[in-house]
N, C-alpha and C positions, 0 to 999 in steps of 0.2 A: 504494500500500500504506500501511497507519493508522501509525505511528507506537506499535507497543506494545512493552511490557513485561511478562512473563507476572509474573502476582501468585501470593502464598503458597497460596492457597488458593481452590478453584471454590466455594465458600457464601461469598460477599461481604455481609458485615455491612450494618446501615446505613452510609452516610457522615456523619462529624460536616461540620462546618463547618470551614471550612481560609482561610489566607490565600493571597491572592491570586497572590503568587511561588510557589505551586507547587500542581499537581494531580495527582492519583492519574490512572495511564493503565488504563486494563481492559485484560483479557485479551484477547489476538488472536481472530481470528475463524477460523473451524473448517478454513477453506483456506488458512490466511497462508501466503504464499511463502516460502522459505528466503531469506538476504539474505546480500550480497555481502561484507566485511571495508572499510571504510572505506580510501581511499588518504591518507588523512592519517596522522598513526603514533596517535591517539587513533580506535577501530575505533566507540565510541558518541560522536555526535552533541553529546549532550547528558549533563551528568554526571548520575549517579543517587545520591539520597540514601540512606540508611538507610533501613527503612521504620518506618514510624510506629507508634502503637500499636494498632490495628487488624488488622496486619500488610502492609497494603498497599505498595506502592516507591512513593516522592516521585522526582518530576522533577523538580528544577529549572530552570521554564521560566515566562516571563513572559505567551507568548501563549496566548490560548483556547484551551482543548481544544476539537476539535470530538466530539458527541455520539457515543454509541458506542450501536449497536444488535446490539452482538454479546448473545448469551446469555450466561448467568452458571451455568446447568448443561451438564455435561460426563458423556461417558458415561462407565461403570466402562472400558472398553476404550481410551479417547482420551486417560483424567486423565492414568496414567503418561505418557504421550509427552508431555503438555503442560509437566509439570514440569520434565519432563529438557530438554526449547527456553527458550532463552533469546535472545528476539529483537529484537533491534538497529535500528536505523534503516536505510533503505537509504539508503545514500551519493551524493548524484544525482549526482555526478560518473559512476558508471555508466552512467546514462541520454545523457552527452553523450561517451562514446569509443566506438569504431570496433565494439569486441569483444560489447559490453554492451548496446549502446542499443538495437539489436531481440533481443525476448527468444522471439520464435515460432516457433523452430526444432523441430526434429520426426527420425525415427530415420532420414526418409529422407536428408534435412541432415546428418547426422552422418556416414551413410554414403559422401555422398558428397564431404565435405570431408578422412574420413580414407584415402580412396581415391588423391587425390588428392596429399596427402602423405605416403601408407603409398607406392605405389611412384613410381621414378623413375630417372632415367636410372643411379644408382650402383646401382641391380641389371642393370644391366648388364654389371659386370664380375666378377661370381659366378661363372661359367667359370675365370675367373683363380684363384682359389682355390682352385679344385677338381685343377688341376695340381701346385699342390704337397700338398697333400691326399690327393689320391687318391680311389677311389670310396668305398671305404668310408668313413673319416673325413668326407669333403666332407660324404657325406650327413649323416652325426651331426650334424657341431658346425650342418648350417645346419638338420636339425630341432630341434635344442636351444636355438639359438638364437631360431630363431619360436615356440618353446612359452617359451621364457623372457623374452622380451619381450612378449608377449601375457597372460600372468600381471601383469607390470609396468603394463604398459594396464587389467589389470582395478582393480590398486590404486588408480591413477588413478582412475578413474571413481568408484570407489567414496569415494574419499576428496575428492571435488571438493564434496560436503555435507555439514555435521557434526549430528547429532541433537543432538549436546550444546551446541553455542553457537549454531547457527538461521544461520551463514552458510555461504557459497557462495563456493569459494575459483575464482575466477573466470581466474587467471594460474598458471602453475608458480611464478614466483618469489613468488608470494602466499604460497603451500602452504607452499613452503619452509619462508618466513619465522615461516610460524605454527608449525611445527612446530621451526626452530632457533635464529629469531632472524632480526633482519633485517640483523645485522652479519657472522654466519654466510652469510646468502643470499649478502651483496653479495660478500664471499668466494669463495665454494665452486659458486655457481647464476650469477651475473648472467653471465659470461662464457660460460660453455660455450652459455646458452641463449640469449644477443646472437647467437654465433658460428651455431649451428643455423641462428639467422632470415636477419640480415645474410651471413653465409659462403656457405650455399646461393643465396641470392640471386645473388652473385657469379659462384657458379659456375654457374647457368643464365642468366646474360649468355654466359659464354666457350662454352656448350655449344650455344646456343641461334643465338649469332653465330655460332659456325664450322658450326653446322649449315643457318643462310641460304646461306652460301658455297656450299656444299656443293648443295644444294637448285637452286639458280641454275647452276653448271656440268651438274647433268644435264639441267634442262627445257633450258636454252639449246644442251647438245651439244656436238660435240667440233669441228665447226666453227663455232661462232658468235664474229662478229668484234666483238660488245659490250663494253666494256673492264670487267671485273670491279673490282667494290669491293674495298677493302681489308678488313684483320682489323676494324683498328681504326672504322672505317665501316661494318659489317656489326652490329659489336657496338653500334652507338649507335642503327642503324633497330630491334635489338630492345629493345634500349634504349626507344625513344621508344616501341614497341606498349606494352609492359610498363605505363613512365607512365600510358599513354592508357586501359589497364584497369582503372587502380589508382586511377582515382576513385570506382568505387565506393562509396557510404558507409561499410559497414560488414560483418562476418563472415558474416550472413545473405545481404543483399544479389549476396556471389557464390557462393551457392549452386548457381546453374546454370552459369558457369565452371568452377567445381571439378567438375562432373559432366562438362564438354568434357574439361576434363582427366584426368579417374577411366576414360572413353572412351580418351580418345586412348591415354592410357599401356597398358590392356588391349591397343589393337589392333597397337601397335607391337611391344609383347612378344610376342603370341601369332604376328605376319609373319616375328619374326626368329627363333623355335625351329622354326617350321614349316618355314621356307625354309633352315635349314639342317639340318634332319632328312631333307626329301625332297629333299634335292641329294644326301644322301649322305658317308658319312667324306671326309674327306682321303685320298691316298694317302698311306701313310705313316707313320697317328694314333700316337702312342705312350699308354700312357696312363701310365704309371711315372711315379711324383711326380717332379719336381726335384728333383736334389742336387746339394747345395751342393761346395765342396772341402773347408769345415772346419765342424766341429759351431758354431759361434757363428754365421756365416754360417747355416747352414740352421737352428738355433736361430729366427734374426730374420726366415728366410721364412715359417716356420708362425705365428707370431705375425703378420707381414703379412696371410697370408689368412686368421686370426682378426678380423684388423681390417676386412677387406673385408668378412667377412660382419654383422659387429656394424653397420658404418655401412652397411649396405643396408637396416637395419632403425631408421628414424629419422621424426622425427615424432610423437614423447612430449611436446617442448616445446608441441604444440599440442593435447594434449586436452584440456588442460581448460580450455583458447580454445573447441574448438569445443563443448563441456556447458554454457558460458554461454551458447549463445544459445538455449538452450531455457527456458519455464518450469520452473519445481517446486514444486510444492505437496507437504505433507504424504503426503497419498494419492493423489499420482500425482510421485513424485521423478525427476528428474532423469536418473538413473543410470540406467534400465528402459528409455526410450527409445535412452539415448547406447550400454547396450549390444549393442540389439539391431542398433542400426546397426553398431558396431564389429565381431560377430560376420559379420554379411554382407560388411563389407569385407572383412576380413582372411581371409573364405573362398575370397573371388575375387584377393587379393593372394597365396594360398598356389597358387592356381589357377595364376599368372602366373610368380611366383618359381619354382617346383620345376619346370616343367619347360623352362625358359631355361634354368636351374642348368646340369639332367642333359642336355637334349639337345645346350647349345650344347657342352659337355664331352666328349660323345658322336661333335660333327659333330667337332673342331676339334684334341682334347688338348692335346695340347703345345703345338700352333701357333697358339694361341687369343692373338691380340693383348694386352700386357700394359697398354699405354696404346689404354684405349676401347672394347674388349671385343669383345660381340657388335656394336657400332656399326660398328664399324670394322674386324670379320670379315668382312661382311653386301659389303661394298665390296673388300673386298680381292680375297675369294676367291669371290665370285658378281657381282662388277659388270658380266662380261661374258655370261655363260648366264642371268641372273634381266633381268626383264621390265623397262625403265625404267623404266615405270608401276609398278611397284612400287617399286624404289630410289628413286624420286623422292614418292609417298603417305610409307613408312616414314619419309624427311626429314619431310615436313610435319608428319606427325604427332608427330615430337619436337619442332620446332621449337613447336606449337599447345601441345603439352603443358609444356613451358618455359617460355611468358608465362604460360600458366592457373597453373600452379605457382608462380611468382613471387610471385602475390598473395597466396596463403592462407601463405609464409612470408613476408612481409612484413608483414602484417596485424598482429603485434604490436609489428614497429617503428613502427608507423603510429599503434598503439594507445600505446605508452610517449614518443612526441613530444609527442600530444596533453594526457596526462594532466598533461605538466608544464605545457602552456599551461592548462589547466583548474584546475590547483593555485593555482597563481600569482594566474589573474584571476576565478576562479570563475564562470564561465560559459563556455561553450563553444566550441570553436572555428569561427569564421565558416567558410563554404565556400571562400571566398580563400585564406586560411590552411591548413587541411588540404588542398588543391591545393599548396598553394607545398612543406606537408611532403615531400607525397608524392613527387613531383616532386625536390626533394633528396634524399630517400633514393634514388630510382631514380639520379638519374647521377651520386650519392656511390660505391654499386656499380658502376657504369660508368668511374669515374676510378678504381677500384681495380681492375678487372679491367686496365685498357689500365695503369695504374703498375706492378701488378706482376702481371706473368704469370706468374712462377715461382711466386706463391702454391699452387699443386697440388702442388708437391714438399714443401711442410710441411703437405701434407692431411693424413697420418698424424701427425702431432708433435702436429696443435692441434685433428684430432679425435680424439687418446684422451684428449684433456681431455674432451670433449664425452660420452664413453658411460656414464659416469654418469649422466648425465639418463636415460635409457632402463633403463638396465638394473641400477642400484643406489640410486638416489635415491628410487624409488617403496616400497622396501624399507624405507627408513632412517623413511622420513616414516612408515609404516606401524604401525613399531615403536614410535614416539613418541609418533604422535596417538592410537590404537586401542587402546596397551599390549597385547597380546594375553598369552594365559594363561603364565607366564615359564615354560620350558623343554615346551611344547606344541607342536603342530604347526607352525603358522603362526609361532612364535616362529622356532624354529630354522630354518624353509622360509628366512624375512626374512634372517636374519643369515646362512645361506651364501651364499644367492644375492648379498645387499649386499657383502658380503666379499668374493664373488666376481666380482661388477662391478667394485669398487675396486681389487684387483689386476689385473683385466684392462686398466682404463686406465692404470696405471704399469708398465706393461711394452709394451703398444702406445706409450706417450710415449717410454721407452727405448729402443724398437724406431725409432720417428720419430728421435730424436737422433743413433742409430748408424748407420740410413741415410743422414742429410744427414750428419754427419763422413766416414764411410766412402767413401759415391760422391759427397760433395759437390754443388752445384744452380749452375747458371747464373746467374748476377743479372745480370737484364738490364734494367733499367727501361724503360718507355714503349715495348717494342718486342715485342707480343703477337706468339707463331708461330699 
């Protein structure tokens, strides 16, 4: 892409004669791509002068322009859009990380990278919620919750290119920054959206290992005199698959992984409502929400299964990872593609979710396992009438959907290692190097899941940090970048729902605090169950 700068005016004067420290840049040409925000904290390349009298912008820059063959007429229909871009250099630093460097992504791409981390194994325990819940409410808050997180996703999308300044905010913490600062981001963003990448990671080592285990006792049977692996030896063979997949170059590159796993996750959700819709109720089912003995107690259950259903619906820190690897041009942006992949996803993610939800709620009520959900229903109370061959595929198929998943939340800690070695040396990282990253982040994850296994009892404490991202951040950034009409629709839509994100995670955090004071957590180090 040319290096331009859009000029005052589409009737371009003669040019005078100019010294050599600086040339007038033309006008972009009629497809120029949207461009990226520089990772340096200066987002232009090169400083720009005043412009001269002519009205032309001086750059100052010592080397040759090269020739420009763009036109110098613009039609009545283009000039306004030309005025209102104002476009930047692209930062090659983009061209050499993980997220950025292939740009030929497409709607099917999209769909199936947000497939992949739209569900996963934490809808699985959506049943669980729905016990203290009830049927009615369960239903509300989790259809409210999918239309209000899918509004969220659309801001995203829509706000991942600016008409007004010609870049492409390529990261969530990019957005942020632009929209509050980047002292704010490192604040308010850098954490919740590390924890998303790194956290989940973590926890599809533990889910992924104990799921090999598990996998391995039924193909092998209830006589087999093979001596089983340990937790912690279980969790380092997925360990080492995960590594071994996560060379991949770059966001594009595992676009067919992410589609093994956008698969797998459908098939495992659709065997376990199915298999426990046609086994039939429990005897026994209740469906009566829980109650507590004291209003603060059952106070902090409904907020519990507030938070189940909020973090079922995760995977915001990665859209506007996966909108960077598509082109965009003017007249064909960015957003058109990304959302038509996002609406086919999240038709087949609502496919999956609602009736897991209601059926597994249906088979199990009350008795609906509270640690593991439908996983660990499926085993409980059909391991001996349901087919091995089944109970043993549903393993696989998590365990398959656990590494494929791994990578696409990982991909941006893969992408933020690198960009510091890129910063630093300005050139890119060797294949040695992004090997050696990758690889340390994989059994960085792997020495945190086997150091602290109690990490799941502060799942709720340190992800109502994290539901911001999702479900108030896209509001806030909305408000700022967009201004919308002050006390208009979209004005007020932004501010309840943001407001109503940011209370939701300071009372799920409260809620986390009172359950570890309350029932207290095992610390146990180095000795995963």
């Amino acid at each position: 892409m040319g290096d331009f700068v859009e000029e005052e005016s589409s009737a371009i004067p003669p040019r005078p004669a100019m010294d050599f420290g600086a040339h007038v840049v033309s006008a972009p040409p009629m497809q120029s791509q949207y461009n990226s925000p520089s990772l340096s904290r200066k987002p232009l390349l090169f400083p720009i002068e005043p412009a001269d009298s002519n009205g032309a912008i001086v750059v100052a820059n010592k080397a040759t322009p090269k020739p420009s063959h763009t036109s110098n007429f613009f039609t009545p229909l283009s000039s306004p859009i030309r005025k209102a871009i104002q476009l930047t250099k692209l930062d090659p630093q983009d061209a050499w990380l993980p997220i950025t460097e292939s740009r030929n992504g497409n709607a099917y791409y999209a769909a199936f990278h947000t497939l992949c981390s739209g569900i996963g194994i934490q809808a699985l325990v959506l049943p669980v919620a729905f016990t203290i819940l009830g049927w009615t409410w369960g239903i509300i808050c989790l259809t409210v919750a999918f239309v209000w997180q899918l509004y969220t996703l659309w801001l995203l999308v829509k706000l991942h290119e600016s008409t007004q300044t010609g870049m492409r905010y390529s990261r969530y913490f990019q957005l942020f920054s632009a929209a509050f600062g980047e002292r704010m981001g490192k604040i308010f963003a850098l954490f919740p959206i590390m924890y998303l990448s790194g956290g989940t990671c973590v926890a599809l080592i533990i889910i992924g290992g104990s799921t090999m285990k598990l996998f391995f006792q039924i193909v092998c049977g209830h006589g087999c005199s093979a001596k089983p692996l340990t937790n912690v030896e279980w969790y380092l063979v997925f360990t080492c698959a995960a590594v071994v997949l996560s060379q991949l170059p770059n966001l594009n590159s595992i676009a067919g992984v992410s589609l093994i796993g956008a698969a797998t996750a459908i098939a495992y959700c659709t065997i376990m409502w199915l298999v426990s819709v046609t086994s039939g109720r429990l005897d026994g089912v209740s469906y009566d929400p829980v109650k507590e003995n004291d209003n603060m107690a059952m106070i902090f259950s409904v907020l519990n299964a507030l938070g189940i259903m909020a973090f079922a619906f995760r995977g915001h820190n990665l859209t506007l990872e996966i909108q960077a690897t598509m082109p965009s041009t003017e007249k064909n942006p960015s957003h058109v593609p990304m959302w038509i992949g996002v609406k086919v996803a999240y038709a087949i993610i609502a496919m999956c979710l609602f009736p897991l939800a209601i059926g597994g709620y249906w088979a199990y009520g009350h008795k609906i396992p509270a640690n593991g959900g439908m996983l660990k229903a499926i085993y409980q109370y059909h391991g001996r009438d349901t087919s091995q061959f089944v109970l043993a595929l549903t393993s696989l198929l998590v365990i398959i959907n656990a590494v494929t998943s791994f990578q696409i939340y990982g991909m941006p800690m893969f992408d933020d290692m690198e960009s510091k070695y890129t910063k630093r040396k300005n050139k890119p990282c060797p294949w040695w190097l992004r090997s050696g990253f990758r690889a340390m982040f994989g059994y960085g994850c792997f020495f945190v899941a086997v150091a602290i296994p109690f990490l799941g009892s502060l799942a709720g404490l340190i992800g109502g940090i994290a539901v911001p991202v999702t479900f108030a951040y896209p509001c806030f950034m909305w408000l700022r970048i967009k201004k919308p009409k002050k006390y208009g629709i979209m004005w007020w839509l932004n501010w309840v729902l943001g407001l109503s994100g940011m209370i939701l995670s300071v009372v799920l955090i409260a809620a986390g605090i009172y359950v570890v004071i309350d029932t207290g957590i095992e610390v146990s180090f180095f000795k995963p169950h």
